[in-house]
Backbone as CSV, one residue per row, in Angstrom:
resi,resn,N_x,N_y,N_z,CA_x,CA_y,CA_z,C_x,C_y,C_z
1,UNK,-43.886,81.597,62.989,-44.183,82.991,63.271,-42.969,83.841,62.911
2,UNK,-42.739,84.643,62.302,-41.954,85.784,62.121,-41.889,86.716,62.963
3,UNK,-40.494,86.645,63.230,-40.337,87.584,63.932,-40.576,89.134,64.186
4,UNK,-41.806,89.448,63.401,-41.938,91.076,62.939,-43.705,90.727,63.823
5,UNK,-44.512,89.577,63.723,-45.685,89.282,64.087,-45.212,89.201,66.035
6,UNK,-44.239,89.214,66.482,-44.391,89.065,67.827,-44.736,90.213,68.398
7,UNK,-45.094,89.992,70.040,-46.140,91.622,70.214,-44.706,91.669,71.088
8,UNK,-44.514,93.025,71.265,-43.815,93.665,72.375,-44.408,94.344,73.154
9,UNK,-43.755,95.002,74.372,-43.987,95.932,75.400,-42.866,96.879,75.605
10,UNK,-42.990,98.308,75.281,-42.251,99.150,75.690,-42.104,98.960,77.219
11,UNK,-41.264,100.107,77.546,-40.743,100.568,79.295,-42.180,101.159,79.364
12,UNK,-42.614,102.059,78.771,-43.925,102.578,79.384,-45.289,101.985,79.182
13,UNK,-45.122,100.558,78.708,-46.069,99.669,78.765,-46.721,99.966,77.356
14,UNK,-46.700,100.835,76.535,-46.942,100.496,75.077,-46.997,99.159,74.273
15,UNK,-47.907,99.291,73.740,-47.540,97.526,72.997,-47.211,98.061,71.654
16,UNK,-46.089,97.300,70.982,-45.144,97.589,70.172,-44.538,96.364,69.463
17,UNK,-43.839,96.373,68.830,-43.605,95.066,67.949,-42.449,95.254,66.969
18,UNK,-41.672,94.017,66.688,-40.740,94.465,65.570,-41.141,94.939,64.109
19,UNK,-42.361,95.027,64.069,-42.430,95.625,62.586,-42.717,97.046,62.736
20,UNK,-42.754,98.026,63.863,-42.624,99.290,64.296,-41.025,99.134,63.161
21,UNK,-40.193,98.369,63.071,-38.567,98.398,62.721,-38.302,97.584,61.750
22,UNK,-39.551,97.738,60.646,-39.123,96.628,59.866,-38.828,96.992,58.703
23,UNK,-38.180,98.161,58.150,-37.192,98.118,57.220,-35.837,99.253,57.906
24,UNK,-35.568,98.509,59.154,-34.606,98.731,59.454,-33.590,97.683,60.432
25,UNK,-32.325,97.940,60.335,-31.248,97.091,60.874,-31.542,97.156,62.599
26,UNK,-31.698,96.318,63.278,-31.974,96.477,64.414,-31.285,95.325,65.463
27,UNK,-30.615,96.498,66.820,-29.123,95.148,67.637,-30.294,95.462,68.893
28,UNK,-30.830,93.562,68.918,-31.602,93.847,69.986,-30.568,93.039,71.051
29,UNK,-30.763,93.807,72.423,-29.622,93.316,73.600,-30.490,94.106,74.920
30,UNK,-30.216,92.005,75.526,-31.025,92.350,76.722,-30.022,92.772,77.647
31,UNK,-30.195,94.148,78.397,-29.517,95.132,79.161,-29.789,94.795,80.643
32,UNK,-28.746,95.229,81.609,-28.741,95.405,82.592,-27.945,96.641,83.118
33,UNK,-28.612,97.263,84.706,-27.742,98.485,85.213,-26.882,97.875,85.951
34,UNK,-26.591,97.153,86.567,-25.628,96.774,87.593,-25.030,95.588,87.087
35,UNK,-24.825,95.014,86.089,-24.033,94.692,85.813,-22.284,95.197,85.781
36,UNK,-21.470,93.720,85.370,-20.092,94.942,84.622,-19.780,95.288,83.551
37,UNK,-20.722,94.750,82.693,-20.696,95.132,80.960,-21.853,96.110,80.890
38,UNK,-22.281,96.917,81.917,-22.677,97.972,81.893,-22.747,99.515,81.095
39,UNK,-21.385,99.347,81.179,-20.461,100.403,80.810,-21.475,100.218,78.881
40,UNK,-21.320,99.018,78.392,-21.723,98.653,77.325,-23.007,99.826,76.330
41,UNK,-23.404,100.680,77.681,-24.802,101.503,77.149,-24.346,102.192,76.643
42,UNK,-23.257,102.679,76.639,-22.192,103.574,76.038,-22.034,103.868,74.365
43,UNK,-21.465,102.269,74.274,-21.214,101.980,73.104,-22.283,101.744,72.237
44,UNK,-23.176,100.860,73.000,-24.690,101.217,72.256,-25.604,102.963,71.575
45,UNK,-25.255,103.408,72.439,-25.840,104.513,71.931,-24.824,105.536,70.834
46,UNK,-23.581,104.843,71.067,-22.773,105.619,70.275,-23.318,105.214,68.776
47,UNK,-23.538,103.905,68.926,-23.706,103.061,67.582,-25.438,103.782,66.803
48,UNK,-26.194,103.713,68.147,-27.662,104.618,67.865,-27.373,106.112,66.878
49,UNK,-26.488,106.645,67.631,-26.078,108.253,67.629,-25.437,108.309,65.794
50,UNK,-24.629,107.074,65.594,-24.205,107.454,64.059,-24.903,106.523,62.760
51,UNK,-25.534,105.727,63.218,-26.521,104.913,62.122,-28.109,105.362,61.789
52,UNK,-28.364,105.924,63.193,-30.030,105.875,62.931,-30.499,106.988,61.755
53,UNK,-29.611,107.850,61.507,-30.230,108.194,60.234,-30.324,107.725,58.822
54,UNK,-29.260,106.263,58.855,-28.986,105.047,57.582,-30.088,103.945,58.111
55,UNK,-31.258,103.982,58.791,-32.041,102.929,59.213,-31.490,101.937,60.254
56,UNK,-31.378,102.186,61.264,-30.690,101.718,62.470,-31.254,101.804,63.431
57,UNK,-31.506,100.960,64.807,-32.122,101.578,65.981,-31.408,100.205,67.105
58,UNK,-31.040,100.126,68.193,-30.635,99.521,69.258,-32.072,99.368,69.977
59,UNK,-32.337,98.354,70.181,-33.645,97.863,70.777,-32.944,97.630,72.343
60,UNK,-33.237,98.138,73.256,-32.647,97.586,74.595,-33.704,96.884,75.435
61,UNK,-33.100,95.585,75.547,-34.042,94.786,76.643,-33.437,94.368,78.218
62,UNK,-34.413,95.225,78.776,-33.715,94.824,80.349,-34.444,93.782,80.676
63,UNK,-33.412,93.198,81.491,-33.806,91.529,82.143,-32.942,91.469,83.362
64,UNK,-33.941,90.683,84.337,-33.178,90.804,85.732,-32.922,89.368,86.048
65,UNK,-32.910,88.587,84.757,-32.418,87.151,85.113,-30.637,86.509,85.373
66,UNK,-30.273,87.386,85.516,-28.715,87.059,85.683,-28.323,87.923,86.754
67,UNK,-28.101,87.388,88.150,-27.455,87.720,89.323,-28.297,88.821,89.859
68,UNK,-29.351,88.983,89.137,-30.519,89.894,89.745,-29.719,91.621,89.356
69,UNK,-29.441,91.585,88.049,-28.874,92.851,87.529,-29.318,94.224,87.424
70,UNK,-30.784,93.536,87.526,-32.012,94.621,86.677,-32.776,94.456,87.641
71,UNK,-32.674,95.159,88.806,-33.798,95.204,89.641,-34.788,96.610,89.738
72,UNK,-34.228,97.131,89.125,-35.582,98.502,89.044,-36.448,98.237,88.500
73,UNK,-37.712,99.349,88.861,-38.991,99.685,88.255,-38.407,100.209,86.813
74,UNK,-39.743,100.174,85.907,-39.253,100.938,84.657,-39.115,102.534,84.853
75,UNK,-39.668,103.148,85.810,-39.485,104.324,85.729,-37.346,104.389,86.610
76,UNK,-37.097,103.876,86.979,-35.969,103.989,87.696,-34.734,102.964,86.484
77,UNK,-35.410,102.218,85.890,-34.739,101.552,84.390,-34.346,103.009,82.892
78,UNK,-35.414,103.440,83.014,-35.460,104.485,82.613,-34.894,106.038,82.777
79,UNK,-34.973,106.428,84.325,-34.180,107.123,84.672,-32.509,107.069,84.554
80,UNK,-32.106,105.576,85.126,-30.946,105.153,85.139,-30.294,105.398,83.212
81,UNK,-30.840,105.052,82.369,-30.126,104.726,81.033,-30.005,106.251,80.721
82,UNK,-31.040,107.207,81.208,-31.288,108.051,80.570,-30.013,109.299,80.768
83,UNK,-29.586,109.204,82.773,-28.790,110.016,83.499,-27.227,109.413,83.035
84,UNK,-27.322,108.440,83.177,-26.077,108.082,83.037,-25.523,107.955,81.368
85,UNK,-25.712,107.088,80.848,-25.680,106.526,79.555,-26.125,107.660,78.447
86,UNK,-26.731,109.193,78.378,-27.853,109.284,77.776,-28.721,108.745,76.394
87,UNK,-29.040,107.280,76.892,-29.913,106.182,76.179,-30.997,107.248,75.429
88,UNK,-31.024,107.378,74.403,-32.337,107.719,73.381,-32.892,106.565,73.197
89,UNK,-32.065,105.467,72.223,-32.995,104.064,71.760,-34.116,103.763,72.323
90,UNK,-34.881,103.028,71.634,-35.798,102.227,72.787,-35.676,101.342,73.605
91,UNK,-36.739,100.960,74.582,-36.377,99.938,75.804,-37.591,99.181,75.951
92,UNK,-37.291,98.145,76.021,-39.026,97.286,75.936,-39.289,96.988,77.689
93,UNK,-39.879,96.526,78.137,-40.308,96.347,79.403,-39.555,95.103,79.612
94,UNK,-39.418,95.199,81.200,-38.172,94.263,81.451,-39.012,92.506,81.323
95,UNK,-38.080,91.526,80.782,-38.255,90.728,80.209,-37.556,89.323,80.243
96,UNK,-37.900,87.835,80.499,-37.348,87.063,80.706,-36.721,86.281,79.199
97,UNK,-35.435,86.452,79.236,-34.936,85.772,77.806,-34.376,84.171,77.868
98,UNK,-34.602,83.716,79.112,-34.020,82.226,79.197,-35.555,81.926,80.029
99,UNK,-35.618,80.303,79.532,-36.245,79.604,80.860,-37.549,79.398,80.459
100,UNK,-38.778,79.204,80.912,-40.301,78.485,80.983,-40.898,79.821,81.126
101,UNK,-40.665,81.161,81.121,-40.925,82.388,80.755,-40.277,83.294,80.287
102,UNK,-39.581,82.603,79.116,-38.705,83.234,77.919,-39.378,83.822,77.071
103,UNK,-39.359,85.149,76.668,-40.172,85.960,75.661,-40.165,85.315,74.626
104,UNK,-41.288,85.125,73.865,-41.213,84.706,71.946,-40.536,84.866,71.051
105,UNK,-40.322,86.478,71.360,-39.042,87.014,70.928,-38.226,86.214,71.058
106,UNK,-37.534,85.938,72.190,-36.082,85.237,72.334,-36.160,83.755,72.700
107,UNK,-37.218,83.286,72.394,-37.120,81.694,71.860,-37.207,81.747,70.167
108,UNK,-37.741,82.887,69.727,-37.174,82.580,68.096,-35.308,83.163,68.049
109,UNK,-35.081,83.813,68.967,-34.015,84.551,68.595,-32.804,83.391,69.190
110,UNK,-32.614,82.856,70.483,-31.967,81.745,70.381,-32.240,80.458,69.683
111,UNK,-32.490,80.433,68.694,-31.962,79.345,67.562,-31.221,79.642,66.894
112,UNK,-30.818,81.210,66.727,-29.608,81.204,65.791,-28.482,80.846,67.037
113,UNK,-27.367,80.208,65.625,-25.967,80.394,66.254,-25.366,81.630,66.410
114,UNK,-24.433,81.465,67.285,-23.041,82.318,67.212,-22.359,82.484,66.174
115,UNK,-20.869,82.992,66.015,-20.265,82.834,65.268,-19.255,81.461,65.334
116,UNK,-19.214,80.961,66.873,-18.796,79.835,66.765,-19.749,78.460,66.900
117,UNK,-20.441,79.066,66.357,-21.717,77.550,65.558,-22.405,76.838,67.042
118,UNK,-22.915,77.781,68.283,-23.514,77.854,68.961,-24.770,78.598,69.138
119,UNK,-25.866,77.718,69.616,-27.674,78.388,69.472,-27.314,77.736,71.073
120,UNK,-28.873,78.402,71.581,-28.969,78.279,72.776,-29.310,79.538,73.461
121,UNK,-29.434,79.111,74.565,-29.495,80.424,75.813,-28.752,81.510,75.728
122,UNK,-29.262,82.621,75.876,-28.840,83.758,76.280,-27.476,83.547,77.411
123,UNK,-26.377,84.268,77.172,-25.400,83.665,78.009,-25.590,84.567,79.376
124,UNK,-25.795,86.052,79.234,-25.161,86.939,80.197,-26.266,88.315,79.791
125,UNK,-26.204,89.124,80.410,-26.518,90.091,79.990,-25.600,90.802,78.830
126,UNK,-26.190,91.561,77.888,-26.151,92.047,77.042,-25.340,91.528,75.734
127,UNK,-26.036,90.381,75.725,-26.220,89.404,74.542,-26.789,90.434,73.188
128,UNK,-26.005,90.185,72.247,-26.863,91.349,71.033,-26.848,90.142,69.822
129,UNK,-28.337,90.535,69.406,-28.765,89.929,68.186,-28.850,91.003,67.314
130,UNK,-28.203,91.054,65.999,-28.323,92.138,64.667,-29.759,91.376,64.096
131,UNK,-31.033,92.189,63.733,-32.049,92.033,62.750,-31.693,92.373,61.828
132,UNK,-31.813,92.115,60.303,-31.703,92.821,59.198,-33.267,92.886,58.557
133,UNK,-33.074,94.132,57.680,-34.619,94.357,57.355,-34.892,93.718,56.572
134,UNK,-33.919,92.104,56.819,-35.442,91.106,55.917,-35.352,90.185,56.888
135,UNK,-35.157,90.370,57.700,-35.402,89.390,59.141,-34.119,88.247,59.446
136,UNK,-32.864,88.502,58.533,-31.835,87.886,58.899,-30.853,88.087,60.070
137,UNK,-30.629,87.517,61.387,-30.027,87.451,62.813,-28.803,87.035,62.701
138,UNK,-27.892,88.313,63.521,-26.459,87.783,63.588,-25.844,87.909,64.847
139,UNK,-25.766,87.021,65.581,-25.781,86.918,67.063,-24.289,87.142,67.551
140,UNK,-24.235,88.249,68.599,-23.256,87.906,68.935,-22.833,88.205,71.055
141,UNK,-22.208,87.532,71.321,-21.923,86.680,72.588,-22.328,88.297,73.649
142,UNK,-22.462,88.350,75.176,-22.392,89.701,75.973,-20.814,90.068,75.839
143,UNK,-19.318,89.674,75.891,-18.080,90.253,75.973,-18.283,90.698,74.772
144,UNK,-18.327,90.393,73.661,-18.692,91.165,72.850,-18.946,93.311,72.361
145,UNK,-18.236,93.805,72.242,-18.391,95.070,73.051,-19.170,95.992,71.363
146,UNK,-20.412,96.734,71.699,-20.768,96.989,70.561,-20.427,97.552,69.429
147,UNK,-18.938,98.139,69.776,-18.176,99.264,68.774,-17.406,97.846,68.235
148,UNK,-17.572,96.594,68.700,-16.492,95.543,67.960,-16.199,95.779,66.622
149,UNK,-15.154,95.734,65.918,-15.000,95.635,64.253,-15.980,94.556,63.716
150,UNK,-16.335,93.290,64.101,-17.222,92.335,63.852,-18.466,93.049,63.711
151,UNK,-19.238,93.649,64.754,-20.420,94.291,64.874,-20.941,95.423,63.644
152,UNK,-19.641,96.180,64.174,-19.985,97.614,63.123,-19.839,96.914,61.820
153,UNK,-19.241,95.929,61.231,-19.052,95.785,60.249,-20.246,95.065,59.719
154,UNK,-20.932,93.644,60.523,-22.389,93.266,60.287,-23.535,94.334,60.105
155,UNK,-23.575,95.445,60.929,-24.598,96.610,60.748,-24.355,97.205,59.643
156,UNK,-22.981,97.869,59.348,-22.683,98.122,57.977,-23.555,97.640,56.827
157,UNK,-23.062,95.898,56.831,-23.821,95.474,55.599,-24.906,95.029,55.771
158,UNK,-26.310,95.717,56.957,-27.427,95.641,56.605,-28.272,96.661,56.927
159,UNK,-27.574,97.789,56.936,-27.834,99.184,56.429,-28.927,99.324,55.517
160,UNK,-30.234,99.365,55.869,-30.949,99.616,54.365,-30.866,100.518,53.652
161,UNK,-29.912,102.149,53.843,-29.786,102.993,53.440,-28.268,103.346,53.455
């Protein structure tokens, strides 16, 4: 299955899918509010704010599987990214990325490695996978911070524009 054929769910329960984004570069990262790499929405949207007119978009996935990070409703998931962070990107409905109710999504998406030649589980919250608009994944770890020189420089070169 390709990853563009999986179904999604927006925050407002829309059904949606990666080929809504498929000739564009896309850092999907499952999000949390209470986390401490929080702060992270920041940098995400900074990254939203100067690419999305070169084909770019930050897919944000909240997940409340790590220390119970993400415990809001979507309307209060939503509120939160929106007041604080001001999150434009999109946000899919909150979502399990590890475990025996791991989204499709992210059982195709953990098989890629890292950069240090690790596949597997989602480590932490805000784990980011780069899509490129031919469906090539470049994973990289939650410390990871999205303005990294590594990052901007992978989005760089899959810029479709």
């Amino acid at each position: 299955m390709s990853l563009y054929d999986i179904p999604l769910r927006t925050l407002s329960g829309e059904t949606t899918g990666l080929a809504a984004f498929k000739d564009t570069a896309v850092l999907v990262v499952n999000v949390a509010s209470k986390c401490g790499l929080t702060p992270q929405y920041a940098g995400l949207e900074r990254l939203q704010q100067k690419y999305a007119e070169r084909g770019f978009t930050v897919l944000g996935v909240p997940c409340n599987q790590f220390a119970g990070q993400e415990p809001g409703s979507a309307e209060e998931i939503r509120t939160f990214c929106s007041a604080s962070y001001g999150v434009t990107f999109p946000l899919l409905e909150k979502t399990d990325v590890n475990g025996e109710q791991r989204h499709p999504l992210y059982a195709e998406l953990t098989k890629v490695a890292d950069a240090d030649g690790e596949a597997g589980d989602v480590q932490w919250n805000f784990e980011k996978f780069l899509i490129s608009p031919q469906g090539e994944v470049v994973r990289f770890r939650p410390r990871t911070e999205p303005e990294a020189p590594e990052v901007v420089a992978a989005i760089e070169a899959r810029l479709p524009r």
